[in-house]
C-alpha positions as CSV (number, residue, x, y, z in Angstrom):
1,X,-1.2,29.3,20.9
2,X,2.8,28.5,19.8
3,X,2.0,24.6,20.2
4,X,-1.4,25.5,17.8
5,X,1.2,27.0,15.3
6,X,3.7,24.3,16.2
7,X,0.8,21.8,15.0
8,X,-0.2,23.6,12.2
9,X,3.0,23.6,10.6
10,X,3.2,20.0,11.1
11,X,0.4,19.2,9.5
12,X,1.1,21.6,6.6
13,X,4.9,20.0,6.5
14,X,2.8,16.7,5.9
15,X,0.8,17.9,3.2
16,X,3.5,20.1,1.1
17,X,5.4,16.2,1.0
18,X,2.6,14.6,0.3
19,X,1.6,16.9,-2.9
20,X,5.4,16.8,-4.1
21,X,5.4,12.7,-3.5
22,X,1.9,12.1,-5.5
23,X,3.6,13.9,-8.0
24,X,6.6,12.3,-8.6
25,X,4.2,9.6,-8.5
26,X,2.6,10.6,-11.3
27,X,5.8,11.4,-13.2
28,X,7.1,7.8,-12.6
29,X,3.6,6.0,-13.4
30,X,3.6,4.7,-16.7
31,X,0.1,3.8,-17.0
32,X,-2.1,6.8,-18.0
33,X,-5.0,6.1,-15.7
34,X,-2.8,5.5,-12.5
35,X,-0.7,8.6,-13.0
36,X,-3.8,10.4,-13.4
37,X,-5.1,9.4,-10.4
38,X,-1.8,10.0,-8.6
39,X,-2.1,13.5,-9.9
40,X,-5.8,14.0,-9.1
41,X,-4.8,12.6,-5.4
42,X,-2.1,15.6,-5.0
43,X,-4.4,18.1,-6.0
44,X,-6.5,17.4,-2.6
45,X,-3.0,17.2,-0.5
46,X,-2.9,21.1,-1.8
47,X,-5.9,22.2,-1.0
48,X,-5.3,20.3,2.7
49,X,-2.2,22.4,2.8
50,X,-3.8,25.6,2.2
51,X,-6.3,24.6,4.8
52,X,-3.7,24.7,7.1
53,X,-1.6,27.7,6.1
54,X,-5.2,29.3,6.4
55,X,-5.0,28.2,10.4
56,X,-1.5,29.7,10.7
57,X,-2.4,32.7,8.9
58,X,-5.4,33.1,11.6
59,X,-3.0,32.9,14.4
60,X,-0.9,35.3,13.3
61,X,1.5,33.2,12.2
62,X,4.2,33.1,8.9
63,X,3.8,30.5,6.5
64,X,7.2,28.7,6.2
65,X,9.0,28.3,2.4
66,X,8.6,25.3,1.1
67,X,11.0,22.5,1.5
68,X,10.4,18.8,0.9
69,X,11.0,16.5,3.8
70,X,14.3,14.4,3.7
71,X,12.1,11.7,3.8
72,X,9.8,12.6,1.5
73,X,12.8,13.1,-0.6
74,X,14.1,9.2,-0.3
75,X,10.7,8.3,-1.1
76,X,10.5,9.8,-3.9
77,X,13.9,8.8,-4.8
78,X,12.5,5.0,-4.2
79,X,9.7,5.5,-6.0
80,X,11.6,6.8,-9.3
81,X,14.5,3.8,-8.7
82,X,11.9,1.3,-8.0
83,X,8.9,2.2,-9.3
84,X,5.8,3.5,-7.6
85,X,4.4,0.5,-6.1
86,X,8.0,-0.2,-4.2
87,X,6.6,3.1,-1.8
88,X,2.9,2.6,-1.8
89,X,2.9,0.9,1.0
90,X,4.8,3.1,3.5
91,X,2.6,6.1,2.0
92,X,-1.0,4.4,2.6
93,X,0.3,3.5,6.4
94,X,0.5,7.6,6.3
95,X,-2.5,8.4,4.9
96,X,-4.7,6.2,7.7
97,X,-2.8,7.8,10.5
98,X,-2.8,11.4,9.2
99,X,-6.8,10.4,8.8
100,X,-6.7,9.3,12.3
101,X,-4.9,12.7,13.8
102,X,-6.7,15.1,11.7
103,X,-10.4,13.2,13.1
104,X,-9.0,13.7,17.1
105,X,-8.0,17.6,16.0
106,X,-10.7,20.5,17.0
107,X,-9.8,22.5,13.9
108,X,-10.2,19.7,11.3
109,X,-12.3,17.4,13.1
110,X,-15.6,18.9,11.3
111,X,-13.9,18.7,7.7
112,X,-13.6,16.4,5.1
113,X,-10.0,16.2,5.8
114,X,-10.0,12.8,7.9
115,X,-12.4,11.4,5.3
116,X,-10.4,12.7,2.6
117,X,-6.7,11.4,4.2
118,X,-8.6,7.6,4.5
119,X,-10.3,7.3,1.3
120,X,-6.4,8.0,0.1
121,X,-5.3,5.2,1.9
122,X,-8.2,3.2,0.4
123,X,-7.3,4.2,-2.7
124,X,-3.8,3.2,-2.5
125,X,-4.5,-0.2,-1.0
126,X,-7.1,-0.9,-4.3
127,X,-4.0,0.3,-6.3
128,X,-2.1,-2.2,-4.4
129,X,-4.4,-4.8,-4.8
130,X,-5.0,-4.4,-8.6
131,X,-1.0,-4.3,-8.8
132,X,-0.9,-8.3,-7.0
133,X,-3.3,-9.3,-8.8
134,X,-2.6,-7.8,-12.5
135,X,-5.4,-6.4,-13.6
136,X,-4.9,-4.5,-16.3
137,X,-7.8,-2.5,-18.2
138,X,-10.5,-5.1,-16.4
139,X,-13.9,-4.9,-18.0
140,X,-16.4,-3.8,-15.8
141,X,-18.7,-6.5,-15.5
142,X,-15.5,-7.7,-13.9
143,X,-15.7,-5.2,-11.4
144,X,-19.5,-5.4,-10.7
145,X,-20.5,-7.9,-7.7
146,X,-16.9,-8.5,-7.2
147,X,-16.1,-11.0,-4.1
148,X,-13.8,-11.6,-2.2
149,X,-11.7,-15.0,-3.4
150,X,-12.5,-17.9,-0.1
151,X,-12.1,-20.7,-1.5
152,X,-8.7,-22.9,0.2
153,X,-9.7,-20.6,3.7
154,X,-11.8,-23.4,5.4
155,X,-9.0,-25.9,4.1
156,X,-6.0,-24.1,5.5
157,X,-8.5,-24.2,8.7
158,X,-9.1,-27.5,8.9
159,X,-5.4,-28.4,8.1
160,X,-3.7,-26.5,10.5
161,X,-6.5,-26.7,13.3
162,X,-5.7,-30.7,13.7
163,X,-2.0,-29.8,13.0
164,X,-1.9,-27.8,16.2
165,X,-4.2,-30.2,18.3
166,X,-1.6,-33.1,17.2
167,X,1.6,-30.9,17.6
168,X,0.9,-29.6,20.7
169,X,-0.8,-32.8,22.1
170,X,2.1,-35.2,21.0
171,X,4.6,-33.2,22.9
172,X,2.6,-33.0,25.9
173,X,2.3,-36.8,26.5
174,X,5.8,-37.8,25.4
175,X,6.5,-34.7,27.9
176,X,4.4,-36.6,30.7
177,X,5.1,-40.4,30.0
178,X,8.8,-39.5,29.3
179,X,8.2,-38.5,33.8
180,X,7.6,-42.2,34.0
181,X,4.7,-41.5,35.4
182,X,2.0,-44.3,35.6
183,X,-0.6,-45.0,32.3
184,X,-3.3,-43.3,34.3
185,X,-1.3,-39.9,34.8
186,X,-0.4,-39.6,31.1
187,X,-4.4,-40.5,30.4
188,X,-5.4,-37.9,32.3
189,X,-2.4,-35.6,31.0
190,X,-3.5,-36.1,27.5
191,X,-7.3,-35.7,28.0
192,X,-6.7,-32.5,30.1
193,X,-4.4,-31.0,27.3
194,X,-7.2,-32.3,24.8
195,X,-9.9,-30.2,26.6
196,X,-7.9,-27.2,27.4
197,X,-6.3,-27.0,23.6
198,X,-9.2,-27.4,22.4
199,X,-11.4,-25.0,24.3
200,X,-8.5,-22.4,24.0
201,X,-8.9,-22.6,20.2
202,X,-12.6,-22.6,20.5
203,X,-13.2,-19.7,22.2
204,X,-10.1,-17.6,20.3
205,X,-12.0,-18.3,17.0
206,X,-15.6,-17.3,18.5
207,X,-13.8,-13.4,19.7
208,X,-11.6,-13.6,16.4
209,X,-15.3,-14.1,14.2
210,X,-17.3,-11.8,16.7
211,X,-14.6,-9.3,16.9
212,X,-14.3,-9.0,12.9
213,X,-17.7,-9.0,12.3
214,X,-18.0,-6.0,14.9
215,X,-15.1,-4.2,13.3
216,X,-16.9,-4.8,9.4
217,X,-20.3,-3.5,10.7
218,X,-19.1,-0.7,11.9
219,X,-16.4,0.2,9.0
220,X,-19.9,-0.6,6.7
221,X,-22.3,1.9,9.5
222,X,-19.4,5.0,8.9
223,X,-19.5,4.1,4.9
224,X,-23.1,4.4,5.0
225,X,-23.2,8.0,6.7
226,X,-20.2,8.6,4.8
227,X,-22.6,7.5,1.4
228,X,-25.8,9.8,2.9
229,X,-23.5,12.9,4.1
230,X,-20.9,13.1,1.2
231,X,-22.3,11.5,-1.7
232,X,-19.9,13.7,-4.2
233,X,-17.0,12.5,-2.0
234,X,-17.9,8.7,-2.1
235,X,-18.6,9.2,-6.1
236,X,-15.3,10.8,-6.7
237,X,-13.3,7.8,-4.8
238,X,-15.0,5.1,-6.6
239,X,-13.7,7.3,-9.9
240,X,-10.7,7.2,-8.6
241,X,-10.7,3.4,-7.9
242,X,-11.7,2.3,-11.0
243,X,-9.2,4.4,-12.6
244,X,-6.7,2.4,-10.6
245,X,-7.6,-1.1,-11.8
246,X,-7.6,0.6,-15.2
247,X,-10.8,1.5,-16.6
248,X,-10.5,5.2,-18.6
249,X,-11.9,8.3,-16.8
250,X,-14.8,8.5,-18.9
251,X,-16.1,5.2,-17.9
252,X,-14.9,5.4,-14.5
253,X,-17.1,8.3,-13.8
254,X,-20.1,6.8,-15.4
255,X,-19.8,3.8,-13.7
256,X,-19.3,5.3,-10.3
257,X,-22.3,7.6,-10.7
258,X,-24.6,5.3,-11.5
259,X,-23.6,3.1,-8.5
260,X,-24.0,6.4,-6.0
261,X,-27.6,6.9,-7.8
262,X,-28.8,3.8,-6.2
263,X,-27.9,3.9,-2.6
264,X,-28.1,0.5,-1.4
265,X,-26.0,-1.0,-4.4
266,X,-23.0,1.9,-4.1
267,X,-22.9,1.0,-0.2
268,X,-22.5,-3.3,-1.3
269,X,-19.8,-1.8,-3.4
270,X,-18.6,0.3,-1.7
271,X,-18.0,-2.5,1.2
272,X,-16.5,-4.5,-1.5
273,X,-13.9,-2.5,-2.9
274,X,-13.0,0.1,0.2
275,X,-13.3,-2.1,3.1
276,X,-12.2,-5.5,1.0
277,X,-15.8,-6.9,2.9
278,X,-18.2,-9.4,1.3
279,X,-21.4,-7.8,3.4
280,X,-22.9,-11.7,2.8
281,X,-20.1,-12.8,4.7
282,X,-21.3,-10.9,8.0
283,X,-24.0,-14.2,8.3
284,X,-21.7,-16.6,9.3
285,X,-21.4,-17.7,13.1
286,X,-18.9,-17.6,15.5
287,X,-20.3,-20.1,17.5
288,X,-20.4,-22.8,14.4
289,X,-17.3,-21.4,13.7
290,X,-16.2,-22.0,17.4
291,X,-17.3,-25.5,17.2
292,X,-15.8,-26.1,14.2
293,X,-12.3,-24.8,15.9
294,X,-12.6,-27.3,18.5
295,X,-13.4,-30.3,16.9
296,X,-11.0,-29.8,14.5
297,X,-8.6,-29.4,17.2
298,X,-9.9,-32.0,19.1
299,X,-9.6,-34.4,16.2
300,X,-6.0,-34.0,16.0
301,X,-5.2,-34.0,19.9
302,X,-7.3,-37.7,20.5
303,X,-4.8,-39.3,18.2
304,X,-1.5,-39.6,20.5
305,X,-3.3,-40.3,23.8
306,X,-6.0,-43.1,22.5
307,X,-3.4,-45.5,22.8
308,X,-2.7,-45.3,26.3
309,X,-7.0,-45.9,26.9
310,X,-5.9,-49.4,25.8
311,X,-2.2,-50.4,26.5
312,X,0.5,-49.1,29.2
313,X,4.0,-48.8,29.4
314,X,6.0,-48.5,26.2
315,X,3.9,-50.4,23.8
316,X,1.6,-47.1,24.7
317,X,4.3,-44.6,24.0
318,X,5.8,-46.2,20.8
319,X,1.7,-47.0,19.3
320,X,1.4,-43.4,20.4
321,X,4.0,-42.4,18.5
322,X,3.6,-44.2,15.0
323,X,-0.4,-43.3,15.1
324,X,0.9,-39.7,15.4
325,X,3.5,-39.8,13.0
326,X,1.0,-41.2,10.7
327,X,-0.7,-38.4,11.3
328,X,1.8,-36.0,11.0
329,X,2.5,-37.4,7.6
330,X,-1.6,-37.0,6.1
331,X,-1.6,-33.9,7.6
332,X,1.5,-33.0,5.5
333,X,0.1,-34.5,2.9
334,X,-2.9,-32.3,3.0
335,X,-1.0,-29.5,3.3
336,X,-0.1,-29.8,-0.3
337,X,-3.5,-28.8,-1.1
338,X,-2.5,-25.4,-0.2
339,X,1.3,-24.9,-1.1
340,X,1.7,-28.0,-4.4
341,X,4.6,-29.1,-3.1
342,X,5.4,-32.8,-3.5
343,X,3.3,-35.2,-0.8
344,X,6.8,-37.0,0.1
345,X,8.5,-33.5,1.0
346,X,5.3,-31.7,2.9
347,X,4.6,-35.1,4.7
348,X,8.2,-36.4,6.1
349,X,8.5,-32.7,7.0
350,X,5.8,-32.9,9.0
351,X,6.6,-36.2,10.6
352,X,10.3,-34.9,11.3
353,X,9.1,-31.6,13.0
354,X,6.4,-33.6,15.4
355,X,8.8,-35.6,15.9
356,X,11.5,-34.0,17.0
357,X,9.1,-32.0,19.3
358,X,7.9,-34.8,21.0
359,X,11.9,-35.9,21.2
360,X,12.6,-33.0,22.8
361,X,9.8,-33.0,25.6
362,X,10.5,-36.6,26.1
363,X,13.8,-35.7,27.4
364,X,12.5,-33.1,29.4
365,X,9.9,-35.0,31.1
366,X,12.8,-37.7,31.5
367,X,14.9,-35.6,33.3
368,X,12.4,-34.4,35.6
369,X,11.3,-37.7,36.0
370,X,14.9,-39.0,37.6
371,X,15.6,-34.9,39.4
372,X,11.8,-35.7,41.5
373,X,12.7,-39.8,41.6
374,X,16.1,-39.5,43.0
């Protein structure tokens, strides 16, 4: 029973900070709709904390005065220096584990309390979201069907995929021919490291897909139950939401109602602006996507060993080592795509990095070459 009352008072501890730091949130928040949110959000720590001084109560227990954390206290100091969103952060990394303790706890396990503690978190990362991007009072057709922003992903892919397959491949010849080893060795080298690199990659990406998917299905399955059990609960977080990227309460409520009234659309939307999931996105393969991993890969990795299918020695290793550094210098040059820097500065960059990696194992493979040869 004391380590009952022991845990009680933790958990109330938790939730007397968390009312006082929503609202100094509030106080701090200049925008109407945000402090209001911040405000609605401490209203729920409360009754959590009378929850729990109803537990201690039931044991027998006294409930302790009420003192604000010293850390609680410097958060809240942050937050009024700096501004609510300097904290929000650190405060929705609290909200998911309280969630997660209060949902492995017999007394709350049953409650809305773990539901409650991650739809805060939720909230706070759409907060944070709206505060990155800038939206401001966003109309709601704006906030209808939203998706998720892809476009650059595949590129970024692509780029670094045959980055790493030229990177890593480079240094492993130079490593291997710097042994002054025979052409045939090095071949083999480079064509094993090829295979393996790319297979590696290959089969990463098919359990990185697979494993995501998994994880969104299932964060989609508990919104659903979530949806059927605690409809009021689901209505009253999108309020809260769209409060946060700034649409009045009035609307807010409206609009969050009539998504709940039709189940299938408030669970799409649900996925979109909770769980940050495009549902449509669950369709893609991991095995195209695995495929796509290693030929990138691949693509990148045949460049420094082709040479040495066709010439030996070091015409092999030097036509090895300007096809790569032209390489290195388009992929650079791609790379810009991504970040606008200028094509000179990404590509030499590049080239000087590879490089100098391939330097490097050359020496190594030089050294070992004359320690196993003499």
């Amino acid at each position: 029973m004391t380590d009952s009352i022991t845990r009680y008072r933790a958990n109330w501890q938790d939730e007397i900070d968390s009312v006082a730091l929503y609202q100094a949130l509030a106080e701090s928040e200049q925008q109407p709709n945000l402090a209001e949110v911040y405000r609605k959000l401490a209203e729920v720590e409360a009754e959590h904390a009378r929850f729990w001084e109803e537990q201690m109560q039931a044991a027998g227990a006294i409930v302790p005065a009420k003192r604000i954390s010293w850390r609680t206290q410097i958060l809240i100091w942050l937050a009024r220096r700096f501004g609510p969103a300097f904290v929000l952060p650190t405060i929705s990394d609290r909200e998911w584990m309280d969630g997660r303790d209060y949902a492995n706890q017999s007394e709350s396990r049953a409650t809305l309390l773990p539901v409650q503690e991650h739809s805060h978190a939720r909230i706070l990362q759409s907060i944070m979201g709206s505060a990155r991007s800038g939206l401001e009072g966003s109309a709601i057709v704006q906030l209808e069907g939203r998706h998720r922003a892809t476009s650059g992903n595949a590129l970024r892919a692509a780029v670094l995929g045959a980055s790493d397959g030229l990177l890593s491949n480079l240094s492993l010849v130079m490593g291997v021919a710097g042994a002054n080893v025979s052409n045939r060795s090095v071949l083999i080298a480079g064509l094993a490291g090829l295979l393996a690199g790319a297979f590696s990659m290959a089969l990463g990406e098919w359990i990185s897909v697979q494993s995501s998917r998994e994880l969104y299905e299932r964060q989609i399955a508990i919104e659903r139950d979530e949806l059927e059990q605690n409809p009021e609960e689901e209505q009253t977080e999108l309020t809260l939401i769209y409060q946060a990227k700034g649409i009045p309460a009035e609307q807010a409520q409206a609009l969050a109602a009539r998504l709940v009234a039709d189940r299938p659309a408030a669970l799409d939307t649900l996925s979109r602006e909770e769980l940050g999931v495009d549902p449509e996105e669950l369709s893609g393969s991991a095995t195209e996507a695995a495929i796509s991993s290693f030929l990138l890969f691949a693509t990148g990795a045949v460049i420094p060993v082709t040479p040495f299918f066709f010439i030996s020695g070091f015409g092999a290793i030097l036509v090895s080592v300007i096809l790569s550094g032209l390489g290195l210098f388009g992929i650079g040059a791609a790379i810009t795509l991504l970040t606008g820097r200028s094509v000179w500065y990404s590509g030499i960059r590049q080239v000087l990095v590879g490089l100098l990696a391939a330097s490097i194992t050359f020496g190594i493979g030089r050294l070992i070459g004359l320690s196993l040869g003499g």
